[in-house]
BAFI-3210 file (N, C-alpha, C; in Angstrom, 3 decimals, decimal comma, padded with zeros to 6 digits):
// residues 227
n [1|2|3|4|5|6|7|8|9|10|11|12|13|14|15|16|17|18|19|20|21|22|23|24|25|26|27|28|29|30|31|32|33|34|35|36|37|38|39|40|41|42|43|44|45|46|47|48|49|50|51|52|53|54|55|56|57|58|59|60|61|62|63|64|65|66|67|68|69|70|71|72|73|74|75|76|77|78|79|80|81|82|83|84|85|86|87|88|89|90|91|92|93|94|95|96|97|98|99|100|101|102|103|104|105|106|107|108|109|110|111|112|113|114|115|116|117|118|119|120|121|122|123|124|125|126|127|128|129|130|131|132|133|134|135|136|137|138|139|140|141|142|143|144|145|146|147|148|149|150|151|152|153|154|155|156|157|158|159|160|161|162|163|164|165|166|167|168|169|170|171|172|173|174|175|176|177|178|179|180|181|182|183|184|185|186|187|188|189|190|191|192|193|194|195|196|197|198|199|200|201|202|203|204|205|206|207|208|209|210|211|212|213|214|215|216|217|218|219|220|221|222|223|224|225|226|227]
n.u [110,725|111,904|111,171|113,049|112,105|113,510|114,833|117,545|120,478|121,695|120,498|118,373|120,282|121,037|118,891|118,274|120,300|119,959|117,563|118,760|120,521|118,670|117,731|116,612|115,754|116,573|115,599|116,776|116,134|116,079|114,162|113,674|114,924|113,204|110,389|110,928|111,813|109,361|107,725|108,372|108,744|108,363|105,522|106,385|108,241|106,910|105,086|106,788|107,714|107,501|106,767|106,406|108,752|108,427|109,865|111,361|110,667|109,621|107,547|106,085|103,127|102,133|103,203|102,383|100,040|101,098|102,029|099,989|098,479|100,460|099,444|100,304|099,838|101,100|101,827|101,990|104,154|105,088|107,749|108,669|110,043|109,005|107,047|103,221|100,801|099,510|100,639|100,707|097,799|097,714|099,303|098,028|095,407|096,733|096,695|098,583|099,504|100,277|102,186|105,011|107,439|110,851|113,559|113,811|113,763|114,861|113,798|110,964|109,910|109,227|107,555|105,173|104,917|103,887|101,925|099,928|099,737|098,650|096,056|094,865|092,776|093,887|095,605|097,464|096,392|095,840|098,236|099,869|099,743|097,524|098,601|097,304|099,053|100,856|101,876|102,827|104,691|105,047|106,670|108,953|109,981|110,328|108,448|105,736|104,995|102,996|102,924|105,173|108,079|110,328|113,391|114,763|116,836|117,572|117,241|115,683|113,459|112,532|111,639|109,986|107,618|107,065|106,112|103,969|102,545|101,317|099,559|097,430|098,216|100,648|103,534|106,971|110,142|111,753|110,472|110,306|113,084|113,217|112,018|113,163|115,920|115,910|115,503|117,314|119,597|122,432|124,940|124,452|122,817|120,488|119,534|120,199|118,178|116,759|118,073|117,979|115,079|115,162|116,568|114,518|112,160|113,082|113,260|110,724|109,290|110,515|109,728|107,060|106,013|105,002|104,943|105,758|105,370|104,502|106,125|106,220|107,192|108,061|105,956|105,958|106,087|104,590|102,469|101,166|098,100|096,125|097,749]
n.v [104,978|107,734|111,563|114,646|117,627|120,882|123,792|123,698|122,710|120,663|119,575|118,257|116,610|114,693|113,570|112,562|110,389|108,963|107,789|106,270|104,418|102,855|101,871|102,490|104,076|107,656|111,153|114,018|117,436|120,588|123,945|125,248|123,111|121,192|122,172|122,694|119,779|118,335|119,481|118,456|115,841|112,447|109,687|107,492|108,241|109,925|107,885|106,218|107,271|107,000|108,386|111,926|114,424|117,492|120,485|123,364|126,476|129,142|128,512|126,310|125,956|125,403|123,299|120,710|120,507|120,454|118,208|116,393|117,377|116,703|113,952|111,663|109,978|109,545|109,418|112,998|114,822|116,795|118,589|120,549|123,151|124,048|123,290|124,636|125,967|127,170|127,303|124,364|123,977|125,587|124,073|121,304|122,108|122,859|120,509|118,534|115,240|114,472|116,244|116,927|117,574|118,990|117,801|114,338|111,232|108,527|106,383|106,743|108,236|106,600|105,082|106,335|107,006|104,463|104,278|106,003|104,676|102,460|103,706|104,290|103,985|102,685|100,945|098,582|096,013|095,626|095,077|093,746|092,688|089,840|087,606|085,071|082,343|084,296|086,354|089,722|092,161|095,562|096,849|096,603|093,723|090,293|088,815|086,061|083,066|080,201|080,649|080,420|082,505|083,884|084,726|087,605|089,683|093,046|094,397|092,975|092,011|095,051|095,372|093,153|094,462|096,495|095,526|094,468|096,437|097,512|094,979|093,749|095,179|096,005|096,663|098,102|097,563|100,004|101,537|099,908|100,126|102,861|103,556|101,403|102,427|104,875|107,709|109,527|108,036|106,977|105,838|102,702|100,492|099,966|097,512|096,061|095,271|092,961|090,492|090,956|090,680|087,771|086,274|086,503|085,537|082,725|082,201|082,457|080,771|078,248|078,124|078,598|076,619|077,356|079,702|082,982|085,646|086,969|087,638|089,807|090,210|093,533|094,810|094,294|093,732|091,526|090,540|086,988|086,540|084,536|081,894]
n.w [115,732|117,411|117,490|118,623|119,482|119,895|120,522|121,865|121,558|123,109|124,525|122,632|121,816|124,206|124,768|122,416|122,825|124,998|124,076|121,931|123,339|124,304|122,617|121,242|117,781|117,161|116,278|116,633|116,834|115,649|115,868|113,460|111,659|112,231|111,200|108,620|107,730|108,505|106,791|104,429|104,502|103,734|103,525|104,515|105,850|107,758|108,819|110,369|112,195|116,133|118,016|119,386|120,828|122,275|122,722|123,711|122,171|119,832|117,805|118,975|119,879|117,397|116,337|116,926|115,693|113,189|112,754|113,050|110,582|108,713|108,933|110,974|113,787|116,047|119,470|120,922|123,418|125,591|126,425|129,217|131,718|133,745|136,357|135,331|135,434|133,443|130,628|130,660|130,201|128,263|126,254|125,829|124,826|122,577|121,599|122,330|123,857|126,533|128,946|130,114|132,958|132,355|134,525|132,809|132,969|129,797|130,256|131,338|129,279|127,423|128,829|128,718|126,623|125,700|127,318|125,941|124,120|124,099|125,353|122,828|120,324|118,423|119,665|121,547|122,891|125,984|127,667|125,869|122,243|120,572|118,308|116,663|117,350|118,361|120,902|121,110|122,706|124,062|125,494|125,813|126,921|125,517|122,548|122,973|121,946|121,507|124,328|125,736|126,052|123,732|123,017|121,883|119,621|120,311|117,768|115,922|118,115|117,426|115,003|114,778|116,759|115,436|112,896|114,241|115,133|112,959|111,684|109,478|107,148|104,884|105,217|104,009|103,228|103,584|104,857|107,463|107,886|108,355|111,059|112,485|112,590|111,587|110,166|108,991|109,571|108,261|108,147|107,923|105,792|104,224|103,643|105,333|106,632|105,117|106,131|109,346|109,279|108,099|109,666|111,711|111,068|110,567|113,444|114,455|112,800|113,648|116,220|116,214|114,163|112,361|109,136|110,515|108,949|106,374|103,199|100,206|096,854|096,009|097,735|100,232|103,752|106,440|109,224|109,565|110,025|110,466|111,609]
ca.u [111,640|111,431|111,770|112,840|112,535|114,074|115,663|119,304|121,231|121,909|118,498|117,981|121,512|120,636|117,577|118,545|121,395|119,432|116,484|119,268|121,133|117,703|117,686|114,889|116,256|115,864|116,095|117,076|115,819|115,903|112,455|113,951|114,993|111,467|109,449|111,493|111,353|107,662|106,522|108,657|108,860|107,555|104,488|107,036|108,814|105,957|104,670|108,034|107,435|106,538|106,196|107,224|108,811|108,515|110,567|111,323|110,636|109,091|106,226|105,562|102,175|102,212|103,953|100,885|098,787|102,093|102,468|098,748|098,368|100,940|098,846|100,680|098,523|101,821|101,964|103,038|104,355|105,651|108,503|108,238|111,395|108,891|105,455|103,014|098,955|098,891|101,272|100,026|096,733|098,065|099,506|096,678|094,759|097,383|096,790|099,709|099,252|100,748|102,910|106,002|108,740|112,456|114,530|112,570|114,515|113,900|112,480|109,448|108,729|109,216|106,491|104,229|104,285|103,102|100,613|098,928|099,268|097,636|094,338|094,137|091,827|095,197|096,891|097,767|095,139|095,774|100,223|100,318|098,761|097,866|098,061|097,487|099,479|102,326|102,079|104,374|104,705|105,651|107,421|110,491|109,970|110,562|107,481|105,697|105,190|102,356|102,857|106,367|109,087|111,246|114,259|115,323|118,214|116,930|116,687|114,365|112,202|112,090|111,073|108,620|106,611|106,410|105,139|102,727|101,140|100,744|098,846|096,492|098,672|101,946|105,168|107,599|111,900|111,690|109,397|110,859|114,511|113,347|111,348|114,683|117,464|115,967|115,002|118,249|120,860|123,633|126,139|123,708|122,376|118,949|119,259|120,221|116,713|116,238|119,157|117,384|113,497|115,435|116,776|113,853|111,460|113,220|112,986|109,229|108,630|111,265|108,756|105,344|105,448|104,072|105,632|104,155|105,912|104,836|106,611|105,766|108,194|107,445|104,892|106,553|106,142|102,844|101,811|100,317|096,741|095,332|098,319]
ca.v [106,104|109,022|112,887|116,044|119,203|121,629|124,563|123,959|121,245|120,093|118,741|116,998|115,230|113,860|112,296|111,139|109,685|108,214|106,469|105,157|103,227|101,900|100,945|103,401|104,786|109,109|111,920|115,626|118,520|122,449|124,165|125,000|121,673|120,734|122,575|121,866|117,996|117,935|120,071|117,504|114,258|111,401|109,304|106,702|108,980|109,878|106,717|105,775|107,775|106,312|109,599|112,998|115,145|118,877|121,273|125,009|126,613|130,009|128,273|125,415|125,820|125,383|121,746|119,780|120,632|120,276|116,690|116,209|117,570|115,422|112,103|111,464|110,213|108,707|110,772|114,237|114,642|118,115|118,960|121,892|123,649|124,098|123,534|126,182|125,257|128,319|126,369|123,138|123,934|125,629|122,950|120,496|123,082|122,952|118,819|117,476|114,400|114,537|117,115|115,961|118,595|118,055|116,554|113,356|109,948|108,344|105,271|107,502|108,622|105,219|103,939|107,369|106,534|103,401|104,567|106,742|104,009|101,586|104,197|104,538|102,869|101,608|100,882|096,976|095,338|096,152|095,050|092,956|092,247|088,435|087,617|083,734|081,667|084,899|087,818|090,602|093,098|096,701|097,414|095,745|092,261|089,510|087,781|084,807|081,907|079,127|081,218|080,403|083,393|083,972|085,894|088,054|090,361|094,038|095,075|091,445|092,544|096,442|095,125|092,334|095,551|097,429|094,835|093,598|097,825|096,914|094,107|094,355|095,980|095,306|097,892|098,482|097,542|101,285|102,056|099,295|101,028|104,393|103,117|100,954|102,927|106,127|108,692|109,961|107,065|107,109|104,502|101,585|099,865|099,687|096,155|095,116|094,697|092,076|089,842|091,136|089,414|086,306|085,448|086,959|084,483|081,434|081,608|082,518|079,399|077,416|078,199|077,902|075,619|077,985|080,903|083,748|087,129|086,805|088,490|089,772|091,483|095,098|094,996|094,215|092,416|091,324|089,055|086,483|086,250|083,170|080,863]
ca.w [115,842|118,123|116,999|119,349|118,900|121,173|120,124|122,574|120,730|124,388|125,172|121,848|122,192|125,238|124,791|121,220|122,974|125,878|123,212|121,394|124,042|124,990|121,577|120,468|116,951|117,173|115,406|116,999|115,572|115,936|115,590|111,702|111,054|112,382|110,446|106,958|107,555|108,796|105,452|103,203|104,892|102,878|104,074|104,815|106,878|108,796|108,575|111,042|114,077|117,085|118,946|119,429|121,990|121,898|123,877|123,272|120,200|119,442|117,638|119,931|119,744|116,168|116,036|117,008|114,096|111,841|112,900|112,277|109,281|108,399|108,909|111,894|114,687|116,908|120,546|121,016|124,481|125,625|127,540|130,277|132,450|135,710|136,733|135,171|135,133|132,100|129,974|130,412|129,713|126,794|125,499|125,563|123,892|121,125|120,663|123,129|124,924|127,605|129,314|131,729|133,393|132,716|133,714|132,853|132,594|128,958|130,425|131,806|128,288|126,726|129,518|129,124|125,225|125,656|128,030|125,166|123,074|125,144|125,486|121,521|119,226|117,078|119,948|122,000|123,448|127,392|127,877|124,213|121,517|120,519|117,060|116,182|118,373|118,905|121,369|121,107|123,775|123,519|126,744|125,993|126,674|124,520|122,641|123,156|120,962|122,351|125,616|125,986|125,878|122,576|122,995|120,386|119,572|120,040|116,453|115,748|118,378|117,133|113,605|115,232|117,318|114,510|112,100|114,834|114,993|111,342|111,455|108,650|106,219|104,496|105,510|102,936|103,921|103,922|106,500|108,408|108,277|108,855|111,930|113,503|112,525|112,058|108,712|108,369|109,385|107,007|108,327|107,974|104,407|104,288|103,258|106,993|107,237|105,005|107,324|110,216|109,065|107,326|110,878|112,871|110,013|111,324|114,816|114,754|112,073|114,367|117,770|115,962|113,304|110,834|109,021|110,567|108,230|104,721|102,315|098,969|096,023|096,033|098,366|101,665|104,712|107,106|109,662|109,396|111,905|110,768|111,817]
c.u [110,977|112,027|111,392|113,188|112,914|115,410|117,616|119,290|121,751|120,940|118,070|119,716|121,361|119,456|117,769|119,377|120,975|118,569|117,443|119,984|120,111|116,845|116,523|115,755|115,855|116,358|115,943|116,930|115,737|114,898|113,190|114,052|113,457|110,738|109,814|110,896|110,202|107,011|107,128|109,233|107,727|106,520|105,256|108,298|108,295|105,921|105,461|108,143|106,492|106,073|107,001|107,323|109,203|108,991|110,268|111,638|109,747|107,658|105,715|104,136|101,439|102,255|102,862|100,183|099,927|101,878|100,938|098,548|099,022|100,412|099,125|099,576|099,551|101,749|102,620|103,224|105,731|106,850|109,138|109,728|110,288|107,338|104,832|101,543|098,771|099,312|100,633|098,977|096,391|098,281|098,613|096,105|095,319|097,223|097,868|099,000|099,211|101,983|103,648|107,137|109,597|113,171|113,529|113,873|113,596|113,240|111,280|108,734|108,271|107,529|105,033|103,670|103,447|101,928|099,018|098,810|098,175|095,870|093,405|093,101|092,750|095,873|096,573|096,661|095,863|097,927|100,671|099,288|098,941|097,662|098,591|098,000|101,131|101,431|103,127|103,701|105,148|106,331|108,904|110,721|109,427|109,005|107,379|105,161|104,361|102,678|104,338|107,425|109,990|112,305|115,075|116,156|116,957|116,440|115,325|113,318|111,546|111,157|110,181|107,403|106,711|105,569|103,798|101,624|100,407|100,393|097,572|096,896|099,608|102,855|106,018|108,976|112,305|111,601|110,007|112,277|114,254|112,909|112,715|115,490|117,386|115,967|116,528|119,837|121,720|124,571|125,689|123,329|121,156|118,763|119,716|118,697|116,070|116,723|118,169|115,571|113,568|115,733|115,558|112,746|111,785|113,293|111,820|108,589|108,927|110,106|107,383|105,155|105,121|105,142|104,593|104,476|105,866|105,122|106,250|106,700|107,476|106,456|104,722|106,211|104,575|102,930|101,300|099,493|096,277|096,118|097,873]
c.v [107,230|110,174|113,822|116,824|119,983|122,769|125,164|122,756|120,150|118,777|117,479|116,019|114,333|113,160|111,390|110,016|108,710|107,265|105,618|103,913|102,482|101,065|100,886|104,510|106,841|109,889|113,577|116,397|119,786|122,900|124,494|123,978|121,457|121,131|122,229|120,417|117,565|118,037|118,760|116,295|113,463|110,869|107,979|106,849|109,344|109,149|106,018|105,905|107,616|107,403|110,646|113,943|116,392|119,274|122,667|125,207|127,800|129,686|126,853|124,496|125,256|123,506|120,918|119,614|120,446|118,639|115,858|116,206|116,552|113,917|111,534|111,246|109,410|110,124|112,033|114,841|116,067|118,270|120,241|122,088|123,890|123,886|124,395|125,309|126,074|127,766|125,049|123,480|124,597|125,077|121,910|120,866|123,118|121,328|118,491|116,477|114,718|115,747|116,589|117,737|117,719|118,609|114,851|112,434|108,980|107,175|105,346|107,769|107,568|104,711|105,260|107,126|105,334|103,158|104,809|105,514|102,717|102,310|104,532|103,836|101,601|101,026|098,937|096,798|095,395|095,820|094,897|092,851|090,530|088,486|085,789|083,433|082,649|086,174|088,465|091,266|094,450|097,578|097,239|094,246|091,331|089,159|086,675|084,194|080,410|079,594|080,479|081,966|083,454|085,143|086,388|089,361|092,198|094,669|094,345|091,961|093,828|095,936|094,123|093,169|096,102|096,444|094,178|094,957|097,645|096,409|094,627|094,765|096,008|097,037|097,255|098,248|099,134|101,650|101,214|099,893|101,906|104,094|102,215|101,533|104,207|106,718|109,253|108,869|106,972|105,827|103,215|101,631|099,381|097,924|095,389|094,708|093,006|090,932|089,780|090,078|088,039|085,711|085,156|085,546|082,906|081,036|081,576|081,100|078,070|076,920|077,962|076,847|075,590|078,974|082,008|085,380|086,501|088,098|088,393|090,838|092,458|095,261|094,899|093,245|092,534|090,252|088,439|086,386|085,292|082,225|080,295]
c.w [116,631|117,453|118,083|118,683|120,169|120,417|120,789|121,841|121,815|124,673|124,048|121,688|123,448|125,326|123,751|121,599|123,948|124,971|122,373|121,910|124,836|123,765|120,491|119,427|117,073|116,713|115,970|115,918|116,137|115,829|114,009|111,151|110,916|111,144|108,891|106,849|107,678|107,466|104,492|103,232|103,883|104,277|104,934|105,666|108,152|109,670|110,393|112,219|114,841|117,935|118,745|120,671|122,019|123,268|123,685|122,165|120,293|118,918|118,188|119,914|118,420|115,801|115,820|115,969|113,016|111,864|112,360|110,993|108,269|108,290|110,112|113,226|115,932|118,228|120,972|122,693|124,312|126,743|128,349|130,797|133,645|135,423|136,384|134,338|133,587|131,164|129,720|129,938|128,435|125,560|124,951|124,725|122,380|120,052|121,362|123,619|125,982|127,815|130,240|131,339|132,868|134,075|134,111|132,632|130,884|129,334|130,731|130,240|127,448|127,496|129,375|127,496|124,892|126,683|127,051|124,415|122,973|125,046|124,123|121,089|118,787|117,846|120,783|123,096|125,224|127,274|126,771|123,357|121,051|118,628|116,296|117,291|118,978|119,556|121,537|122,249|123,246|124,282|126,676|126,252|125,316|124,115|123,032|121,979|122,087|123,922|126,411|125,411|124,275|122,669|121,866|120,444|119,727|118,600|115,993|116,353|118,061|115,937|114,043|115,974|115,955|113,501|113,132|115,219|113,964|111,171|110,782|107,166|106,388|104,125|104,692|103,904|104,395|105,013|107,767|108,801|108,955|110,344|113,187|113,870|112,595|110,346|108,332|108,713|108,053|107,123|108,196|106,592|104,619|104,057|104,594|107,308|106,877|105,531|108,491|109,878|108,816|108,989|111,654|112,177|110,849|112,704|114,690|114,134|112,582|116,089|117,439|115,555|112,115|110,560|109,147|109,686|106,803|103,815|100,869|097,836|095,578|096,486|099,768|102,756|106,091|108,148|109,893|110,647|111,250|111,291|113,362]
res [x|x|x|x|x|x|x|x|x|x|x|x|x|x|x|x|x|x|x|x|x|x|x|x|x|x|x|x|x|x|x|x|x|x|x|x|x|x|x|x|x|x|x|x|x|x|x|x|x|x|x|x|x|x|x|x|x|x|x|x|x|x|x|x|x|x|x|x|x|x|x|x|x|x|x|x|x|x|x|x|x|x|x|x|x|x|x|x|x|x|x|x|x|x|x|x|x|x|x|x|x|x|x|x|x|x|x|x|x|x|x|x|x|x|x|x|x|x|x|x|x|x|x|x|x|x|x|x|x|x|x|x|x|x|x|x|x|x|x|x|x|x|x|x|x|x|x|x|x|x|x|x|x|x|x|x|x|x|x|x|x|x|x|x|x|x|x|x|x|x|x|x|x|x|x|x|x|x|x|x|x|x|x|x|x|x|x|x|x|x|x|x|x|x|x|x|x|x|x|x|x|x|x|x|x|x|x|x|x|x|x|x|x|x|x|x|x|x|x|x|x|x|x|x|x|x|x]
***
């Protein structure tokens, strides 16, 4: 999930509206909203966001260290109205990533997020990560499976990248919702998820051989690296 902030309601409708028809769940926010939901978001709220994109806001400077503080270690990526070396180097200073002017197209920030995520510690081993006989990707293309292709419905593959950041450690149906659909979705039943893994389960066990998502009651879902 992505979260803006931007104090015109303009700016964050349009990007929420652009990440979602690219099939990237997001959540618009006001600098008030912001700051409410940051102080009393769950860990599993957090937990959810893949990045964040700051706009205008009175305390601006501020955000960075909110999102931190928070636990949050997904990219914070700033968004400018003109060129301005004093600014930028402001920003940085505050803990941004990266800084981009608007008007930005969201496929730039999609590929600028997965830039940062690429140069982390936590983040995919140079395009994908391999894990056993499956690599996922995090660009948008499908995984592979014995180095053959697997095509999968967009939600399948949203919930196959996120459980493959997680490798290591078992995400909650929760975390997986908030993370697809988004922290405050309403029109959706959290239990689409478990539909969504039961299908996504049998292609992956259908293409390996093995089952590679083990699940555990009240303790959630993983995948498997020794297969």
């Amino acid at each position: 999930m992505y979260v803006i902030v931007d104090n015109r309601q303009l700016v964050t409708t349009v990007y929420s509206s652009g990440f979602e028809k690219a099939g990237i769940s997001a959540l618009g926010l006001d600098p008030g909203s912001f700051s409410d939901w940051i102080r009393s978001a769950s860990d599993s709220d957090i937990f959810a966001v893949d990045a964040f994109f700051i706009g205008n806001g009175d305390q601006r400077a501020r955000w960075p260290r909110q999102i931190r503080v928070q636990g949050s270690t997904a990219p914070i990526i700033a968004l400018i109205e003109a060129p301005s070396l004093e600014e930028t180097l402001e920003l940085f200073a505050a803990g941004v990533d990266d800084v981009v002017r608007k008007p930005v197209h969201v496929a730039e920030l999609q590929a600028r997020v997965g830039a940062i995520h690429r140069r982390s510690v936590a983040a995919t081993r140079q395009e994908g990560t391999d894990i056993g006989v499956l690599k996922v990707f995090f660009d948008g293309r499908d995984p592979e499976v014995h180095g053959e292709a697997m095509p999968l419905p967009r939600r399948e593959r949203r919930i196959l990248e996120y459980l493959a950041r997680n490798v290591g450690r078992r995400v909650s149906k929760t975390q997986i919702f908030n993370n697809v659909y988004g922290v405050l979705s309403e029109d959706v039943d959290e239990d689409v998820i478990e539909s969504h893994i039961s299908k996504l389960r049998k292609k992956l066990k259908q293409a390996a051989g093995v089952d590679l998502i083990d699940s555990r009651r009240y303790l959630g879902y993983t995948l498997t690296t020794d297969a």
